[in-house]
C-alpha positions as CSV (number, residue, x, y, z in Angstrom):
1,X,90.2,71.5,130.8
2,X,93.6,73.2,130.6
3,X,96.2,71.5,128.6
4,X,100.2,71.6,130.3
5,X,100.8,74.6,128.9
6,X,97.3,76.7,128.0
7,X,96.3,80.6,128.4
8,X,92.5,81.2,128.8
9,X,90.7,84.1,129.3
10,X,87.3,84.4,131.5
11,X,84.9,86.9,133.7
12,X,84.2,87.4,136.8
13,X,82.2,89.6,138.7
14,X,83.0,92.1,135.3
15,X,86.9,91.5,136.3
16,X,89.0,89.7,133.3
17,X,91.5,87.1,134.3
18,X,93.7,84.9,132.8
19,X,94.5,81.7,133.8
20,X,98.6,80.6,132.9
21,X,99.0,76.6,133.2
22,X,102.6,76.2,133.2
23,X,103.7,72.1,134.2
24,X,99.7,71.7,135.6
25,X,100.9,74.3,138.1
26,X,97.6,77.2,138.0
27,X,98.1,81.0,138.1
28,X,95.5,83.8,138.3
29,X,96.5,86.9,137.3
30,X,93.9,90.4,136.9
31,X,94.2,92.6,133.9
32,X,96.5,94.9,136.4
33,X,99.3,92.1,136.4
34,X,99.8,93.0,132.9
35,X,100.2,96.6,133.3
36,X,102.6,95.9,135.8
37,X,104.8,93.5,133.6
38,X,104.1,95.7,130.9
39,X,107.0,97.8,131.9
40,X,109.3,94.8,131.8
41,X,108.6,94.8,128.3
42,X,108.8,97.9,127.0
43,X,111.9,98.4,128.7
44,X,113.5,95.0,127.4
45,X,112.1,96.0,123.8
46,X,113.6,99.3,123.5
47,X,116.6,99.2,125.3
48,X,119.2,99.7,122.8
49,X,117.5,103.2,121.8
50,X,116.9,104.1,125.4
51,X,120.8,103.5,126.4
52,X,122.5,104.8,123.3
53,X,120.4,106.1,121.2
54,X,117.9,108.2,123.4
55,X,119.1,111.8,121.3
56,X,118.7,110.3,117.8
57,X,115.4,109.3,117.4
58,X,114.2,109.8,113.4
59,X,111.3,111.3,113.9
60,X,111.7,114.6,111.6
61,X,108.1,114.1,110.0
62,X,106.4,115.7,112.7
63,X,108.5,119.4,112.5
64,X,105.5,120.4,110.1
65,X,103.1,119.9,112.6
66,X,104.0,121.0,115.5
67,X,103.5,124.7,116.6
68,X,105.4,127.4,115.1
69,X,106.0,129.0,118.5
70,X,108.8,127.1,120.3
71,X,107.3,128.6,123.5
72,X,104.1,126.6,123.0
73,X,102.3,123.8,125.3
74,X,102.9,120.2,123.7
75,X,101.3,117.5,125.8
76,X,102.8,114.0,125.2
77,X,100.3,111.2,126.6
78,X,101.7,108.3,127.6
79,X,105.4,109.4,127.2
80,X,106.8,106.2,128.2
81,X,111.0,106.8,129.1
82,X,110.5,110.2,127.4
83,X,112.1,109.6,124.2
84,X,109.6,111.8,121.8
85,X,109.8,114.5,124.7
86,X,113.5,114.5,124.9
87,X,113.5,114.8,120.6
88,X,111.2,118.1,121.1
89,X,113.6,119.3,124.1
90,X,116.2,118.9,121.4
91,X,114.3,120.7,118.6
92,X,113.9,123.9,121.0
93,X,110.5,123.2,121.8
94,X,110.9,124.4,126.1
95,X,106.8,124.4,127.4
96,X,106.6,120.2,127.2
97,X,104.9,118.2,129.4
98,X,104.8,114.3,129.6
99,X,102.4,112.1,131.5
100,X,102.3,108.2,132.1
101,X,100.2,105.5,134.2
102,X,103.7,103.7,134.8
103,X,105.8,104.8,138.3
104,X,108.5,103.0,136.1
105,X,108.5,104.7,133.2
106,X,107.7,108.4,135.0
107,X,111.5,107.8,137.1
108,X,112.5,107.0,133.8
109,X,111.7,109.8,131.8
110,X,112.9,112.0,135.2
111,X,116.0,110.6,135.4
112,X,116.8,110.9,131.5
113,X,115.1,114.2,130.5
114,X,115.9,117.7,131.0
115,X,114.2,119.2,134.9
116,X,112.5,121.5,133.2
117,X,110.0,119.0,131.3
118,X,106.9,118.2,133.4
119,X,106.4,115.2,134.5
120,X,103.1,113.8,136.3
121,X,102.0,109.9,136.6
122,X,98.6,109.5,136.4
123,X,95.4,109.0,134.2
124,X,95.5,111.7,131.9
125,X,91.5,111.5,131.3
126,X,89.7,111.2,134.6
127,X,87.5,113.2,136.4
128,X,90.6,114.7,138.5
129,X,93.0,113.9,135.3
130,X,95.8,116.0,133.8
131,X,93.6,117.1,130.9
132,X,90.4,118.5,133.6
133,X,93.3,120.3,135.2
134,X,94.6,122.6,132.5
135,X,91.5,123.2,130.6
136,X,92.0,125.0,127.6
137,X,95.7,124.9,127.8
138,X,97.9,122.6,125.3
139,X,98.4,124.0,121.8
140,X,99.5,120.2,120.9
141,X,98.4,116.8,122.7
142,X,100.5,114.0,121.1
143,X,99.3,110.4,121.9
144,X,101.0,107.8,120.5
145,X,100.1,104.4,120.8
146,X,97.8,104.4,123.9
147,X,94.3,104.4,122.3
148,X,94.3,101.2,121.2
149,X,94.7,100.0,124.6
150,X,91.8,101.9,126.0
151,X,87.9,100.7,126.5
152,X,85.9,101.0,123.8
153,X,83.2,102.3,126.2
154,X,85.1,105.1,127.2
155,X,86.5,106.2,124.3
156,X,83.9,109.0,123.8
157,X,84.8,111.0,127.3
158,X,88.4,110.3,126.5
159,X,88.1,112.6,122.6
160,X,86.2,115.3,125.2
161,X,88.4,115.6,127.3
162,X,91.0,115.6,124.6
163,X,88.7,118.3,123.2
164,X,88.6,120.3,126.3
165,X,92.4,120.9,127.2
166,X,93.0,121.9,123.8
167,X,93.5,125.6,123.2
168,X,91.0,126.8,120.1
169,X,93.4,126.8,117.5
170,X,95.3,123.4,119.0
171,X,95.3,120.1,117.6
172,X,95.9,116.4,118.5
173,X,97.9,113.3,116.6
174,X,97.5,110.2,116.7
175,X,98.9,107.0,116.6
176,X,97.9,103.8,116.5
177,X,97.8,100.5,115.1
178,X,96.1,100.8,110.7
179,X,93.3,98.7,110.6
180,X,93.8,99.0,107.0
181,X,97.3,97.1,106.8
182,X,97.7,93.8,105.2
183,X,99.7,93.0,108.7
184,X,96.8,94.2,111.1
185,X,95.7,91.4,112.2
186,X,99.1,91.1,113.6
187,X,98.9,94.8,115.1
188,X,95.9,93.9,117.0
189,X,97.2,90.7,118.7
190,X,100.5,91.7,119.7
191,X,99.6,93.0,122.8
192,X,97.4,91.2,125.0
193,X,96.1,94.8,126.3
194,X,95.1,96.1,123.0
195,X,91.2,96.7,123.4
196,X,90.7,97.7,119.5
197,X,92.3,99.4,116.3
198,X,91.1,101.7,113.7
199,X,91.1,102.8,110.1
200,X,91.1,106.3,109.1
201,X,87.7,106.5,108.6
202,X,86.3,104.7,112.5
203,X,89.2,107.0,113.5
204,X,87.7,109.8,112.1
205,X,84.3,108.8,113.6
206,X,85.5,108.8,117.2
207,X,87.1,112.4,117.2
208,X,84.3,113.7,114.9
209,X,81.8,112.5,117.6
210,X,83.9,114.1,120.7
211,X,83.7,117.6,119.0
212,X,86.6,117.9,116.1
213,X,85.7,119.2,113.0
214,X,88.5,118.7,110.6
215,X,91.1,115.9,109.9
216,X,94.6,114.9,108.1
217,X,96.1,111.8,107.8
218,X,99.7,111.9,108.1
219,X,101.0,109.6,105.1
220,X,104.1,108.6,105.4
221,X,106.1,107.4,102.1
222,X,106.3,103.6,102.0
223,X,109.0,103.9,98.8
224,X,111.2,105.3,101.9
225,X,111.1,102.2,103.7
226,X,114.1,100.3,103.3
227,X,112.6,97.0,102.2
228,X,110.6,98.7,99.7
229,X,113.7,100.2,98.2
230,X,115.9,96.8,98.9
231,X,112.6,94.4,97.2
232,X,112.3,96.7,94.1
233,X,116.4,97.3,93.3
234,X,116.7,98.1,89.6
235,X,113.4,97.7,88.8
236,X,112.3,101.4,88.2
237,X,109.2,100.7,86.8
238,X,107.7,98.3,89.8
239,X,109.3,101.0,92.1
240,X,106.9,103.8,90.4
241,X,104.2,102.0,90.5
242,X,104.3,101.2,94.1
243,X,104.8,104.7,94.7
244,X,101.7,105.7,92.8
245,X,99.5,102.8,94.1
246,X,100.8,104.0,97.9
247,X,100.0,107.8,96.9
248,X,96.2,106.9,96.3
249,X,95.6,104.9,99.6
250,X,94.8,107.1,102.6
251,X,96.6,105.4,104.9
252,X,98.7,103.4,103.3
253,X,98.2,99.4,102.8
254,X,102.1,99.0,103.7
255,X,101.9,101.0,106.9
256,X,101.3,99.5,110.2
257,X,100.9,102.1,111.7
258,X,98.5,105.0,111.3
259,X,98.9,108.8,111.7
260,X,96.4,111.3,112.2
261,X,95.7,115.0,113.0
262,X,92.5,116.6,114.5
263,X,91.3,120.1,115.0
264,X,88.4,121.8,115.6
């Protein structure tokens, strides 16, 4: 039995649905009606950036990884309303290419960034995806927060074909929810689409396993974080030890989020 207000989950015919019991009214909804809604909410949640603040997004920490040549392919997967794509148009990065499931968030990123970045809507990994198209192509696939929303059974063809669309001396981050956070159970649980999320280490794994041969975790400073700085005020002693403690995790315990880079 459902109670008044109650969210279940169950199988059928290999299908997930959820049932939504609002005032002993019933609704059936397929895994699709959350894609769909999806939009809604990523639209609602960053809002402020996209309508102010779309050219001043502080992402800075990726300049040392990104390729030298301004002329080179960067692949953003899952680009969302364009926002990282629009940063690297600003940086005077010109070859950029964007891709997303969403019709939304494709007329999004169309209407808001320059013509001259590509964009298709689409699976990026299928048979007839982007990355089959352009084999041996991007010198930089970024993908940023869309693997922990994929199958876990596909997650080996989606690395290949990673692997294949790279050029040989290209390379792909990463992220994605840290499995190694104190908060991750949090991270996980969100998002009602999240399939799974990783440490460094089941990270490494996957992409090992698809064909990449080396590895970096991106590590960003925790002591920058605000709260960090605001927690430990005058107290330079607890400051340096958190500093050293956070220099010797790989990631971090006080990121949520984790970073990596992978090349062959």
């Amino acid at each position: 039995m459902l109670g008044k207000n109650s969210l279940t989950f169950y199988l059928f015919n290999g299908e997930q649905y959820i049932i939504l019991t609002t005032k002993g009214k019933n609704k059936m909804f397929n895994k699709d009606y959350y894609w769909k809604t999806y939009d809604d909410f990523y639209l609602n949640a960053n809002r402020r950036i996209i309508e102010e603040d779309y050219n001043k997004p502080d992402i800075r920490w990726l300049l040392p990884y990104l390729p030298k040549d301004k002329n080179g392919t960067i692949l953003d997967i899952g680009c969302g309303a364009g926002l990282l794509l629009n940063w690297l148009w600003l940086e005077g990065y010109t070859n950029l290419t964007g891709i997303d499931i969403s019709p939304k968030m494709v007329a999004l990123s169309r209407l808001k960034l320059n013509p001259k970045v590509a964009i298709f809507e689409g699976d990026a990994f299928g048979e007839d995806g982007l990355l089959f198209r352009f084999p041996h192509y991007y010198n930089q696939i970024l993908m940023f927060d869309v693997i922990e929303h994929i199958e876990k059974s596909k997650l080996t063809e989606v690395v290949k074909a990673l692997d294949y669309a790279l050029v040989d001396e290209g390379s792909v981050i990463i992220r994605t929810a840290n499995a190694d956070c104190v908060l991750s159970g949090a991270c996980r649980y969100i998002d009602m689409t999240h399939e799974l999320i990783f440490t460094w280490q089941s990270l490494r794994q996957l992409m090992f396993a698809g064909g990449f041969k080396h590895y970096e975790v991106i590590n960003l400073n925790a002591c920058e974080r605000w709260w960090v700085k605001a927690l430990l005020k005058g107290r330079d002693a607890g400051y340096y030890l958190i500093y050293r403690l956070h220099k010797m995790m790989i990631p971090p315990t006080f990121d949520t989020q984790l970073l990596m880079r992978f090349w062959r």
